[in-house]
C-alpha positions as CSV (number, residue, x, y, z in Angstrom):
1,X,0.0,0.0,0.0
2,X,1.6,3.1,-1.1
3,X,1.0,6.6,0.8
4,X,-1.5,7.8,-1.6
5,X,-3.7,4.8,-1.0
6,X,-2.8,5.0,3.0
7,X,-4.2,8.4,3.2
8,X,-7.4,7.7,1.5
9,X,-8.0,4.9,3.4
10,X,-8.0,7.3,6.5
11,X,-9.7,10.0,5.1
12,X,-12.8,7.6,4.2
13,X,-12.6,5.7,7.2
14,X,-12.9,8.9,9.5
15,X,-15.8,10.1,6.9
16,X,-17.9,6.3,8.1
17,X,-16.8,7.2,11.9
18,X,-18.4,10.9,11.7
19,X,-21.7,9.5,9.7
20,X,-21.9,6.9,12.5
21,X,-21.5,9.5,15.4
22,X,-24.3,11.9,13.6
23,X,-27.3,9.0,13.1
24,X,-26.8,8.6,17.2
25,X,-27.0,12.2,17.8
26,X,-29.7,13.1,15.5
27,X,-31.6,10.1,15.3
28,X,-34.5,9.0,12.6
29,X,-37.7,11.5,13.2
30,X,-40.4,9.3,13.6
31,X,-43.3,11.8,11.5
32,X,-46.3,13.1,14.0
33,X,-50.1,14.2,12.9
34,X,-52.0,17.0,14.3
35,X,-54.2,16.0,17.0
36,X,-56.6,18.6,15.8
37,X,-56.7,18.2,11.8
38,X,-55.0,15.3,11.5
39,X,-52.2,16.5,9.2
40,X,-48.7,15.5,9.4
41,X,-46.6,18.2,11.4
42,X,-43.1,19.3,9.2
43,X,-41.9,21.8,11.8
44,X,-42.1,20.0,15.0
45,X,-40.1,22.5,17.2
46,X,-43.2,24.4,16.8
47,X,-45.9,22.0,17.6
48,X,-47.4,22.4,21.0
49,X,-48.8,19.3,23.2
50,X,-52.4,19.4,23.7
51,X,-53.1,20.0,27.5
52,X,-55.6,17.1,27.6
53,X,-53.5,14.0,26.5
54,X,-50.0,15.2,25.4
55,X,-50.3,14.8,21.6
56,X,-48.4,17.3,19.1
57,X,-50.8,20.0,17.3
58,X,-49.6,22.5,15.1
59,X,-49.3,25.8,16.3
60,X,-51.7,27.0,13.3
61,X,-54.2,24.6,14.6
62,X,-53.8,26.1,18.6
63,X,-54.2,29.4,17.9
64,X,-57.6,28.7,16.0
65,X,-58.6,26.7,18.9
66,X,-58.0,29.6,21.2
67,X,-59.8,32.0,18.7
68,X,-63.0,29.5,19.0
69,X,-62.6,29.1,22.3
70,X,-62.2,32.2,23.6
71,X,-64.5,35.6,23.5
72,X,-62.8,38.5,22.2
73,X,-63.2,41.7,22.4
74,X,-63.0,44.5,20.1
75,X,-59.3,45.3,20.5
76,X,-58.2,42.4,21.6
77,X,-56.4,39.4,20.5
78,X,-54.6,36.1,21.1
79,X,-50.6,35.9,21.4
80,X,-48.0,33.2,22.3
81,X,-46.7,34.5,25.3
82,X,-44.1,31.9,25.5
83,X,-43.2,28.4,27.8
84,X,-46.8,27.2,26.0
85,X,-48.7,30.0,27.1
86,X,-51.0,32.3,25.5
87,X,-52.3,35.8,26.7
88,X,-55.6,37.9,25.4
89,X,-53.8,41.0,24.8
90,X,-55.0,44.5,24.0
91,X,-53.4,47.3,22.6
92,X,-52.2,50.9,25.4
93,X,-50.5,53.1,24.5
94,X,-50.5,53.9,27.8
95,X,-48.2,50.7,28.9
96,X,-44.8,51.2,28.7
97,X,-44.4,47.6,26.7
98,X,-47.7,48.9,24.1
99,X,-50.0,46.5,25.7
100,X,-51.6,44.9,28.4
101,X,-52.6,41.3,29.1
102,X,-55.8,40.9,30.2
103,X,-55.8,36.6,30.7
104,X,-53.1,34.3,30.4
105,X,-53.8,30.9,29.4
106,X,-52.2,28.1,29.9
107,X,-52.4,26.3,27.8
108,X,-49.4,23.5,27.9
109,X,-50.0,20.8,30.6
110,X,-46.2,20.4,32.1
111,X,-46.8,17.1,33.8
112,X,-48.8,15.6,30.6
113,X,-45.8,15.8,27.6
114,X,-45.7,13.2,25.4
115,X,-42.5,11.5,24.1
116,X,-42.3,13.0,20.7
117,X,-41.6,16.5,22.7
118,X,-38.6,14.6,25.1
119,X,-37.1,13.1,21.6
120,X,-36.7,17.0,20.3
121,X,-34.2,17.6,23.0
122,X,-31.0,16.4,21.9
123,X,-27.9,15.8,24.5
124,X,-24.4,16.8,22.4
């Protein structure tokens, strides 16, 4: 084996050792459905658990929820506040931030996550 042919062989065999260490940190993606429409979910990072069982829904499909769920006010309407919250917001001037929240809702049941949510978190 000549030095040409001893470098490629380590060039290729640190190429199999790198593919190898990726597929066990970023493992297959098993592909979720909406809860709600039924749909299959392509951004999961942004798909929230439904408080009642712990399956994905779109975010889309949340906020609609809320919007049917909830009585508005003229003025008023429904943000992601964050941590799988939602607010009823309303516009004021008068507030320092622009707004006010009038109700939070929480919407996200911590205790009832499903596994597709723990999978998302990867450990490097």
């Amino acid at each position: 084996m000549n030095d040409r042919d001893k470098r490629n062989f380590r060039r290729d065999s640190r190429r199999r050792h790198i593919n190898r260490d990726i597929s066990i940190i970023y493992p297959e993606k098993e592909e979720l459905t909406c809860a709600l429409c039924g749909e299959v979910i392509s951004e999961t990072a942004s798909s929230l658990a439904l408080p009642e069982s712990g399956e994905p829904a779109h975010f889309d499909c949340v906020m609609k929820k809320l919007e049917e769920s909830e009585t508005l006010e003229d003025g008023d309407t429904i943000a992601y506040l964050g941590g799988g919250n939602f607010g009823i917001i309303r516009k004021n001037s008068q507030n320092p931030a622009g707004f006010e929240i009038k109700k939070k809702i929480d919407f996200e049941n911590k205790e009832n996550i499903g596994d597709w949510r723990k999978k998302l978190s990867y450990k490097l």
